[in-house]
ROLUM-690191 format. One record per residue (C-alpha): x negated, y negated, z negated; residue number from 1. Coordinates in nm, 4 decimals, always signed. Example, Ala and Ser with C-alpha at 12.3 -4.5 7.8 and 13.67 -1.06 7.14 Angstrom:
2
((-1.2300,+0.4500,-0.7800),1),
((-1.3670,+0.1060,-0.7140),2),
END
This chain:
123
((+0.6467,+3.1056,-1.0703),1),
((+0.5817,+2.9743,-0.6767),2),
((+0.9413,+3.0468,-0.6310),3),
((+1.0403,+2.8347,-0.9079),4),
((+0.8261,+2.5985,-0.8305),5),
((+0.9423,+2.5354,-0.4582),6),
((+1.2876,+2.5038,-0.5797),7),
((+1.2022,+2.2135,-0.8366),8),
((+1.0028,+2.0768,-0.5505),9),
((+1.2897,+2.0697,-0.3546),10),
((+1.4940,+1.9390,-0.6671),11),
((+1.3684,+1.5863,-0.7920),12),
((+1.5681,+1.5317,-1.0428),13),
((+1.4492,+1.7541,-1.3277),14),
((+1.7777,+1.7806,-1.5084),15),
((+1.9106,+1.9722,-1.1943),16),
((+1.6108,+2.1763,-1.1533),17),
((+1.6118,+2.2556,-1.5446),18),
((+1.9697,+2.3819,-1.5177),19),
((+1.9793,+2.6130,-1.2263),20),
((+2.1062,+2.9432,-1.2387),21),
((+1.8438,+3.1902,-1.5088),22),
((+1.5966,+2.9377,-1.5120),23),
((+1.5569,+2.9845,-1.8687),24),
((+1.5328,+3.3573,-1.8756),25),
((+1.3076,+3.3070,-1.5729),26),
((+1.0436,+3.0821,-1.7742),27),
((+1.0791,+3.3085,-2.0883),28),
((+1.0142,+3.6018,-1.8660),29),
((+0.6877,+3.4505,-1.7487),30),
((+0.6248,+3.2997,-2.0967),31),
((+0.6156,+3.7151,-2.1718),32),
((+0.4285,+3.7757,-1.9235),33),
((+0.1318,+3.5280,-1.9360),34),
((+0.1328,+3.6002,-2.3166),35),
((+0.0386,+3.9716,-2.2276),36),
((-0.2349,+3.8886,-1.9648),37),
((-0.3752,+3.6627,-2.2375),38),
((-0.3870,+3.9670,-2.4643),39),
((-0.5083,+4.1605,-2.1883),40),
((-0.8042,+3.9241,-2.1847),41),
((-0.8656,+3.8555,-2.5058),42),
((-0.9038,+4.2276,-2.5556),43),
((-1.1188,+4.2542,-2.2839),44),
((-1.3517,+3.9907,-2.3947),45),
((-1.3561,+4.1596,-2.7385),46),
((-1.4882,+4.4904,-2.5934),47),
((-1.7759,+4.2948,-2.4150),48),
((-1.8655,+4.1016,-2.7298),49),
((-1.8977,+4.3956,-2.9217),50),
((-2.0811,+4.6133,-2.6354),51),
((-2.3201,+4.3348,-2.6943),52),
((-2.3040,+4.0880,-2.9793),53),
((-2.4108,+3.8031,-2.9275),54),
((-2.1877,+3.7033,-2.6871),55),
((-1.9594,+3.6221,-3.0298),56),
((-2.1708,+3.2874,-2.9653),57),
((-2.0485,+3.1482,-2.6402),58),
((-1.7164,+3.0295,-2.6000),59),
((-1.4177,+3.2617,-2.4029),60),
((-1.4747,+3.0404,-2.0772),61),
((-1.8693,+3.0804,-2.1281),62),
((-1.8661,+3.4627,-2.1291),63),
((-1.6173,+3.4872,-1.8143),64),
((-1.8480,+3.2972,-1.5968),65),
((-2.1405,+3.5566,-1.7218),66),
((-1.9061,+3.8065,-1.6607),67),
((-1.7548,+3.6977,-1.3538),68),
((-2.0955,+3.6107,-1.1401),69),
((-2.2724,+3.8939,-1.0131),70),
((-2.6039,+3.6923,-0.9931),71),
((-2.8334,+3.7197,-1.2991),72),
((-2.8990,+3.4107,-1.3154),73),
((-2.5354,+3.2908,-1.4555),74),
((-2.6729,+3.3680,-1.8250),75),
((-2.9184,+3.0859,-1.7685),76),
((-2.6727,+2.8319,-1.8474),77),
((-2.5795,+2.9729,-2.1883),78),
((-2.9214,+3.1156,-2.3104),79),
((-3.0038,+2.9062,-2.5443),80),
((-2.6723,+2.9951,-2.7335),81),
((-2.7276,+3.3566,-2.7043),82),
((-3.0949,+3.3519,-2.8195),83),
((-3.2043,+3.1244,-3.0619),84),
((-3.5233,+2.9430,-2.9600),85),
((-3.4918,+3.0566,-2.5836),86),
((-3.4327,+2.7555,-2.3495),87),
((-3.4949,+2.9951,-2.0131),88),
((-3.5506,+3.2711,-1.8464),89),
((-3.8190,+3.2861,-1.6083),90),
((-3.6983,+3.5172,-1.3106),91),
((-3.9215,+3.6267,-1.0721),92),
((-3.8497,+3.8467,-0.6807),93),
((-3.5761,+3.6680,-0.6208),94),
((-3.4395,+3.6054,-0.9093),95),
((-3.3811,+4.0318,-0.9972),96),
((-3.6432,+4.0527,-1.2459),97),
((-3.6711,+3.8530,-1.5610),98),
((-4.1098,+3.8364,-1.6203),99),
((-4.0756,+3.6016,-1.9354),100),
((-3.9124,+3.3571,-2.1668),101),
((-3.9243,+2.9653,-2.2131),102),
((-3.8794,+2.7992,-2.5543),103),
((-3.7009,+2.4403,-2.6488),104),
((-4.0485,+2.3187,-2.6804),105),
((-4.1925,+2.4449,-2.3631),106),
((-4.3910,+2.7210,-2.4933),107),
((-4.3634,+3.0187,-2.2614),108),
((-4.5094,+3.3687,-2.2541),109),
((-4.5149,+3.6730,-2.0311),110),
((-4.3140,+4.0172,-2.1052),111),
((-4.5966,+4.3107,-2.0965),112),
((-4.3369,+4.4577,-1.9040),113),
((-4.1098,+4.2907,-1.6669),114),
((-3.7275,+4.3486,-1.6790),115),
((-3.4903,+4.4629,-1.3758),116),
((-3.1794,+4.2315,-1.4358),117),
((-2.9379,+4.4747,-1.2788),118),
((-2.5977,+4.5921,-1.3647),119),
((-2.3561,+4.4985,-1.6187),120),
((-2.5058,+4.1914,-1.8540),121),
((-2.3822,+4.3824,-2.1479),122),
((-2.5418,+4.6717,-2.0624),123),
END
């Protein structure tokens, strides 16, 4: 793709760059290609949602940016979608233990027992 990419840069004039030598079979290759990394994903994201399912109620981009931050406090952002009547999380030592909940309404309570927030989210 960076390869073809230079050469179009190098190539104005996109009739040119549209007709050189295998570009077609070159962008259908990579058409493949990015179709199975998509697949790839989308299976992934499938195995995580049902490890834990109700991540089925955040979006694909949503559950990659839980999944892709190591901090705990990425599922902050999309709590509220994942719980219903859950606005926050109330972490406490920095920000590795969750102690209690917030609601929409600003009700909070305490857990009797507080929660390590340690490896994977699913989990």
């Amino acid at each position: 793709f960076k390869k073809i990419m230079a050469m179009t840069a190098k190539q104005s004039n996109v009739l040119l760059s549209c007709q050189a030598e295998h570009r077609a079979d070159d962008l259908r290759a990579l058409s493949q290609e990015l179709d199975k990394c998509q697949k790839s994903l989308s299976d992934y994201l499938e195995r995580k949602r049902n490890s834990f399912p109700r991540f089925f109620f955040i979006s694909d981009d949503e559950l990659l940016s839980i999944l892709g931050s190591s901090a705990p406090t990425a599922v902050q952002v999309h709590i509220i979608k994942l719980f219903q009547e859950c606005k926050e999380l109330q972490f406490v030592r920095g920000d590795t233990t969750v102690a209690g909940m917030v609601a929409p309404q600003e009700e909070s309570f305490q857990f009797r027992t507080q929660v390590l927030a340690e490896g994977a989210v699913e989990g």
